[in-house]
C-alpha positions in Angstrom: -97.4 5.8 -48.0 -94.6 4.2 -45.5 -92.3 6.6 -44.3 -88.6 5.2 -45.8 -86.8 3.2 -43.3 -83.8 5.0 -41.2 -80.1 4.6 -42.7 -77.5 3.1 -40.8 -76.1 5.8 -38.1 -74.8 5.8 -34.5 -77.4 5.7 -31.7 -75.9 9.0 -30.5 -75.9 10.6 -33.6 -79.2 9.4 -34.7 -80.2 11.2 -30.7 -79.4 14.5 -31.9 -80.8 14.5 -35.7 -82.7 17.4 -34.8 -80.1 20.0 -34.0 -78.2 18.7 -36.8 -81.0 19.1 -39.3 -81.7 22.2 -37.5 -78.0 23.5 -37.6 -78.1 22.3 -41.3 -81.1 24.6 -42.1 -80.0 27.2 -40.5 -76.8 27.7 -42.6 -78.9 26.6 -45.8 -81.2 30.2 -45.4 -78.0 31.9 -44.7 -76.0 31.1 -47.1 -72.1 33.2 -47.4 -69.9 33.1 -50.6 -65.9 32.5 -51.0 -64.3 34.2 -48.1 -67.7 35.9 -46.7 -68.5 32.6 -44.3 -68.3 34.7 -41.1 -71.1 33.6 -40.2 -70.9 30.4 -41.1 -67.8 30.4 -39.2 -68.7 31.9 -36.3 -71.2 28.8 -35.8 -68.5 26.2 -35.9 -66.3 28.0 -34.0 -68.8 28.2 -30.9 -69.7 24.8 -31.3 -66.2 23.0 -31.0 -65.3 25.4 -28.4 -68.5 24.6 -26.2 -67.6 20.8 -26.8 -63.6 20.9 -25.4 -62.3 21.8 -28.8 -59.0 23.7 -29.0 -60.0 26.0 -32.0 -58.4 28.1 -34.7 -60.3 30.6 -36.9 -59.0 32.8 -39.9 -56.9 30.0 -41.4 -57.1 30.8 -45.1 -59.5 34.1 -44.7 -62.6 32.7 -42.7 -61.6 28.6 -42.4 -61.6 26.9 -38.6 -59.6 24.0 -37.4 -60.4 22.4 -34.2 -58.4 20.0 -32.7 -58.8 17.4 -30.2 -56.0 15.6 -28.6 -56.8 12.0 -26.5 -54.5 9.4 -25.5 -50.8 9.5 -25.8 -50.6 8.4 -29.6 -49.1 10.9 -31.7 -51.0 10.1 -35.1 -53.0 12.7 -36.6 -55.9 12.9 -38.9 -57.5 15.8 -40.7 -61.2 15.6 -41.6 -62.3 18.2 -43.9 -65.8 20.1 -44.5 -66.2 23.0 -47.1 -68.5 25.9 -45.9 -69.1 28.2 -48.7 -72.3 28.3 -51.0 -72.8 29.6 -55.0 -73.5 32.9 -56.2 -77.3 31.4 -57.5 -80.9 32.3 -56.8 -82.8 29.4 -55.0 -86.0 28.0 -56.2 -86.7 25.0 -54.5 -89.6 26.8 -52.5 -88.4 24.5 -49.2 -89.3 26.5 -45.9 -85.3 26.8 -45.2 -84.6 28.4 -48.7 -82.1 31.0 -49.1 -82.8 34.2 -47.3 -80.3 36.1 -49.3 -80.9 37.4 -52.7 -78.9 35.7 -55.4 -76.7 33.0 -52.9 -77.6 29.5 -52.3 -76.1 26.4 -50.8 -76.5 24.8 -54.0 -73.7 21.6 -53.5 -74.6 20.7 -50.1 -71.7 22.6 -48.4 -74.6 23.2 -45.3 -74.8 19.2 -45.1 -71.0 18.6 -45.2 -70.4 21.2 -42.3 -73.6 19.7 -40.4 -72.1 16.0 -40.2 -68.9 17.1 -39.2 -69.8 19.3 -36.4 -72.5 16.1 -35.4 -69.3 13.6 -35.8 -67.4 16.6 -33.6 -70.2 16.3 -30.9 -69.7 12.3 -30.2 -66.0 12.3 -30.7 -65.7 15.0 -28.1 -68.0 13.5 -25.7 -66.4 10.0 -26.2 -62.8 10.6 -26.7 -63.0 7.0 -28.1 -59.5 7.7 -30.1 -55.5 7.9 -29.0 -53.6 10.5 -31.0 -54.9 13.8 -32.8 -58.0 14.6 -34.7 -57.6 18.0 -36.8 -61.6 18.9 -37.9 -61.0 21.6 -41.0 -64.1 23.5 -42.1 -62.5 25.3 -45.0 -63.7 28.5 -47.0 -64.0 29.0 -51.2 -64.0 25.6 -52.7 -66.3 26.7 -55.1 -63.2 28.0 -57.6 -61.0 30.6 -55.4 -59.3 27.5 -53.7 -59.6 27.8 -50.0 -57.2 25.0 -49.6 -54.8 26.1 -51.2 -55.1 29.9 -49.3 -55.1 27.5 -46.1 -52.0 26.0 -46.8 -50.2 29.0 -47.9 -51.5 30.3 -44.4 -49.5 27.5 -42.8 -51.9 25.0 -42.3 -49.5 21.5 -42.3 -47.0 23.7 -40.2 -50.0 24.5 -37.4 -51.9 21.3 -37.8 -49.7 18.1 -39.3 -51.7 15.2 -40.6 -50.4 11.9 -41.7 -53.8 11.4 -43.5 -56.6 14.0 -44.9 -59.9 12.7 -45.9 -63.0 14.4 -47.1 -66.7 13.5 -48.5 -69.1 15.2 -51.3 -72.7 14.6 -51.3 -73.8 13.0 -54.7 -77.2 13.5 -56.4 -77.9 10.1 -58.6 -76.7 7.4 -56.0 -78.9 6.0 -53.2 -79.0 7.9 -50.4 -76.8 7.1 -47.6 -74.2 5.1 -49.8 -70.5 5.3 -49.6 -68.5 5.8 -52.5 -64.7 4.8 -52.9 -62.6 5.1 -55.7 -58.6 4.7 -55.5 -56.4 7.1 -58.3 -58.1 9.9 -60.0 -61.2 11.2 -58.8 -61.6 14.5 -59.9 -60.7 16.0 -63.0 -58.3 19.1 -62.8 -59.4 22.6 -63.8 -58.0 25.2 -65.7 -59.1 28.5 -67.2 -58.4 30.2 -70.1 -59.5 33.4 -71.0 -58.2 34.5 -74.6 -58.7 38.0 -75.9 -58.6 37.6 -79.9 -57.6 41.4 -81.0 -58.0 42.6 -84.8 -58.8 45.8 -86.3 -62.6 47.9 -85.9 -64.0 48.7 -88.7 -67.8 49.7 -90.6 -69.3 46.1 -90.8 -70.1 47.0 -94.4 -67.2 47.6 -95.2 -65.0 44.4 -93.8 -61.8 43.9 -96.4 -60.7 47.6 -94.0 -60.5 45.6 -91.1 -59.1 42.7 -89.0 -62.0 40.7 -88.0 -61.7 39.4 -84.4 -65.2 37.5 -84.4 -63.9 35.8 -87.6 -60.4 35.0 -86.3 -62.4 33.8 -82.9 -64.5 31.9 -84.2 -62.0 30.0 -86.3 -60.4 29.1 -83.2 -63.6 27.6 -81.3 -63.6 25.1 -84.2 -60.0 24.3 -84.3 -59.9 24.0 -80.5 -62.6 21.0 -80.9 -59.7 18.7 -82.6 -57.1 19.2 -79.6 -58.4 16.3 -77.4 -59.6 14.2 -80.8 -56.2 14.3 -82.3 -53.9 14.9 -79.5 -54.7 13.3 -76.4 -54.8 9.4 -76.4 -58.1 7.8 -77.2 -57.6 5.9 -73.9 -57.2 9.3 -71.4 -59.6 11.5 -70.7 -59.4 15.5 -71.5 -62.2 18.3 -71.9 -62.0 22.0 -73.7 -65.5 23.8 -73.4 -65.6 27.2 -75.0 -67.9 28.4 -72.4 -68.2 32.3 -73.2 -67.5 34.1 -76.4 -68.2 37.8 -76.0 -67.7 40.4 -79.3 -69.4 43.4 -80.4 -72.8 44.6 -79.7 -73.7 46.0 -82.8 -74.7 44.5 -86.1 -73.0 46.9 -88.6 -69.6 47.4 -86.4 -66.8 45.1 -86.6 -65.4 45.0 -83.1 -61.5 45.8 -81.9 -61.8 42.6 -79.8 -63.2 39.4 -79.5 -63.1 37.5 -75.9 -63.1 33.8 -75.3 -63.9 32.0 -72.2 -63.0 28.3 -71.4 -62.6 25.9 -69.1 -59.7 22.6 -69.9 -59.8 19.3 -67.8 -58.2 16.0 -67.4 -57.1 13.0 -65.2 -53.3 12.7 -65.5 -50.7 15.8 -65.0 -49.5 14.8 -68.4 -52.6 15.1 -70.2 -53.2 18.4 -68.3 -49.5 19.7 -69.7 -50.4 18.3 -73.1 -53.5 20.2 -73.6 -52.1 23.4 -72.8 -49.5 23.1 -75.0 -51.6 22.4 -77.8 -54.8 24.9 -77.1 -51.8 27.7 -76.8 -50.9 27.3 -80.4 -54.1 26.6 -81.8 -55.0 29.7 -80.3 -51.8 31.6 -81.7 -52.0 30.3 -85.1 -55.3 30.5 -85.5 -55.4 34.2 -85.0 -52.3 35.0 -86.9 -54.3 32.8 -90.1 -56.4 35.9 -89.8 -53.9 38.8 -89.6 -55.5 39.4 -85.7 -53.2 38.5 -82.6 -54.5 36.2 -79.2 -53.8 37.1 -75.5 -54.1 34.5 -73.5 -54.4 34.2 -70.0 -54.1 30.5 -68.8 -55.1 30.0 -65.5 -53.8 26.8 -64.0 -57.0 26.2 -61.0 -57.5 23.1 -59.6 -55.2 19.7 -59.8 -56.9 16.6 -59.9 -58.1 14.9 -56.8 -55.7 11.4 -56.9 -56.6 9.5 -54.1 -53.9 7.3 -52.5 -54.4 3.4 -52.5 -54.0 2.7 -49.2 -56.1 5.3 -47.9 -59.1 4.7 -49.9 -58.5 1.2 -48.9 -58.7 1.7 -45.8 -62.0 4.1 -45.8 -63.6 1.7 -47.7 -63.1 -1.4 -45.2 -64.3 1.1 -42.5 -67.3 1.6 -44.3 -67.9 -1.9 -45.5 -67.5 -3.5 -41.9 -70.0 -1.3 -41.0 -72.5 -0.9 -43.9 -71.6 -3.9 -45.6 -71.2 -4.1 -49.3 -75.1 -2.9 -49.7 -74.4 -0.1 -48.2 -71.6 1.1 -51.0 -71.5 2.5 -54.5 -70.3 -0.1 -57.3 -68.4 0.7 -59.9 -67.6 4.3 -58.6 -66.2 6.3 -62.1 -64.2 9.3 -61.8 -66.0 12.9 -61.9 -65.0 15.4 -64.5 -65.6 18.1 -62.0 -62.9 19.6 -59.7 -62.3 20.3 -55.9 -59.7 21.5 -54.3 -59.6 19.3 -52.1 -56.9 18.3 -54.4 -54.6 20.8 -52.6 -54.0 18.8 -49.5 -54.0 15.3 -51.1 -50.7 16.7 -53.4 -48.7 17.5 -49.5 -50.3 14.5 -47.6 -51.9 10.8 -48.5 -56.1 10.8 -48.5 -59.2 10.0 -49.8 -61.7 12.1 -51.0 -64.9 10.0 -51.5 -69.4 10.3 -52.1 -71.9 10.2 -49.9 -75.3 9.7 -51.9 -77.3 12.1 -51.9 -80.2 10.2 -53.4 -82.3 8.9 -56.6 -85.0 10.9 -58.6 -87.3 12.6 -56.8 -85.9 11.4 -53.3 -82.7 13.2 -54.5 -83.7 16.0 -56.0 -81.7 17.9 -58.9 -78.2 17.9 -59.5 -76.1 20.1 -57.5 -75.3 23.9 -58.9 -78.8 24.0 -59.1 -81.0 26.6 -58.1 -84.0 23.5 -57.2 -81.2 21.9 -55.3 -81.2 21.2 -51.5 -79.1 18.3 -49.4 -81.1 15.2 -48.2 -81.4 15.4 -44.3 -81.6 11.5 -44.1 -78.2 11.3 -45.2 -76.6 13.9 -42.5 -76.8 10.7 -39.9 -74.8 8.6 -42.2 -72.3 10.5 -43.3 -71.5 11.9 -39.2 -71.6 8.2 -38.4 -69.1 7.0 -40.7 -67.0 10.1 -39.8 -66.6 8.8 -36.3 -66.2 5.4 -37.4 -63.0 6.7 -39.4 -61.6 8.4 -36.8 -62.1 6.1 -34.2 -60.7 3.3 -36.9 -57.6 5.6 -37.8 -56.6 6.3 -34.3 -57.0 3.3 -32.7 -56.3 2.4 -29.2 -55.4 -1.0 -30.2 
């Protein structure tokens, strides 16, 4: 069989592949959860400082931000790569699997780190730019929102940017092409976590007690009518009851009854809407019963909204260089969440795909213990993020 034929990437970046894979790998079998990437770090930090960065580590717990200055220009651009992996056991049986029991780079947070340290290396050796390039390898996107702990550490006060922009791998689309999409991107993410409390009792014995699994359960269903007859056909909103915990025995009514669930959307209004509504469906529902409802809403992640010109502008870079082959059609928005979302609410972005490949060639969705990022793709995605930079601080 023919080996595939290489993707469109820089001669210098395609010159050192094999470090990057290398650096890639390396990360992969040492995979760090939220806040733990010392490691991880550590790595990044070294290699920005052995290529003239001027570097910053502990931003937001464990995050680095180097900065390189060229030129006179005072523009300045933030570039973004998450570094954290999920709390998951690997079996994809590849020779730079996890080494750590029960962690895993299982969304391709190794590849996203690997292209920007390559894009790093020939930006640094090239200085082919006039004003200020922030690179931000951030902690804890997956859910403790690293971007948000890097903010509230003072991020836009240390480092200003008149633009952010940041890339996810994608499992499904060919591998190598660009993905653009302007408005909602990302669903937001909330959490709710409802504790339905009745009265314990003798399970044979139930007209003695205030069933909680009853009252619970009751509310599971009702909560399946709050985006069906609330939010407008035409919008988008999700409740998953992802948990429900009660009771371990099957003669005892329990005292409590616990409900887990995640609530997403597209538009801020939407978001509102749903919480109003799941909040009294919840309420009512229990008091139908005679049992009362804690509930702990959890307002996570916003939506990723990308700005129009910015995702404009990314996707001429990438169609003047790839051409329109070389790009994702059609893009739809995801109903996942990133937190990426954090700096696109103080600055104007893009957040956009990188595929990751097709069937076999791309392997299994990411979150994934069989998971692993496509190497032929780290070339690519460091290339384009040198053709940004270079496009968004221009000399001319």
């Amino acid at each position: 069989m023919n080996a595939p034929l290489p993707l469109p990437a820089l001669d210098s970046i395609r010159a050192h592949e094999d470090e990057m894979i290398a650096i890639r790998r390396q990360i992969h079998a040492r995979p760090e959860l939220a806040y733990e990437e010392h490691a991880t770090s550590a790595l990044v930090a070294e290699r920005l400082e052995r290529w003239g960065f001027e570097v910053h580590r502990g931003l937001g717990g464990t995050g680095v931000v180097g900065t390189l200055k060229a030129g006179t220009s005072t523009r300045r651009l933030g570039l973004r790569a998450d570094m954290d992996a999920l709390p998951i056991q690997e079996t994809s049986g590849k020779p730079w699997a996890s080494q750590v029991l029960g962690k895993m780079h299982a969304c391709g947070h190794d590849g996203h780190t690997a292209m920007l340290l390559a894009a790093a290396r020939h930006l640094a050796a090239t200085r082919h730019f006039d004003g200020i390039l922030h690179l931000v390898f951030q902690p804890a996107e997956e859910g403790l929102g690293g971007a948000r702990k890097m903010i509230e550490d003072g991020f836009f006060e240390l480092f200003p940017c008149d633009a952010m922009f940041g890339l996810h791998n994608m499992p499904g689309h060919p591998v190598g092409q660009l993905g653009f999409r302007a408005g909602p991107m990302m669903a937001s993410s909330d959490s709710v976590i409802v504790t339905v409390r009745g009265k314990g009792g003798h399970g044979a014995k139930p007209h003695r007690t205030v069933d909680p699994v009853v009252a619970a359960s009751s509310i599971v269903m009702a909560l399946q009518t709050v985006v069906s007859r609330n939010v407008p056909p035409l919008e988008m909103g999700i409740v998953t009851v992802g948990a429900f915990l009660a009771g371990n025995a099957p003669n005892v009514i329990p005292e409590t009854a616990t409900l887990r669930i995640t609530v997403r959307a597209y538009r801020p209004e939407v978001r509102d809407l749903l919480e109003e509504r799941i909040t009294a469906v919840i309420s009512t529902q229990a008091a139908v019963y005679g049992a009362t409802a804690e509930i702990d809403y959890q307002r996570r992640y916003p939506m990723v909204i990308n700005h129009a010109e910015q995702t404009a502008f990314a996707r001429q870079v990438a169609l003047d260089w790839v051409g329109e082959a070389g790009l994702i059609q059609d893009l739809q928005p995801l109903t996942g969440s990133e937190d990426f979302a954090f700096f696109l609410e103080r600055v104007p972005g893009c957040y956009f795909l990188l595929g990751n490949g097709e069937g076999d060639a791309g392997g299994c969705d990411v979150h994934n213990p069989a998971y692993d990022f496509n190497d032929r793709a780290l070339g690519t995605g460091a290339s384009y993020w040198v053709r940004l930079a270079e496009r968004y601080l221009s000399k001319v």
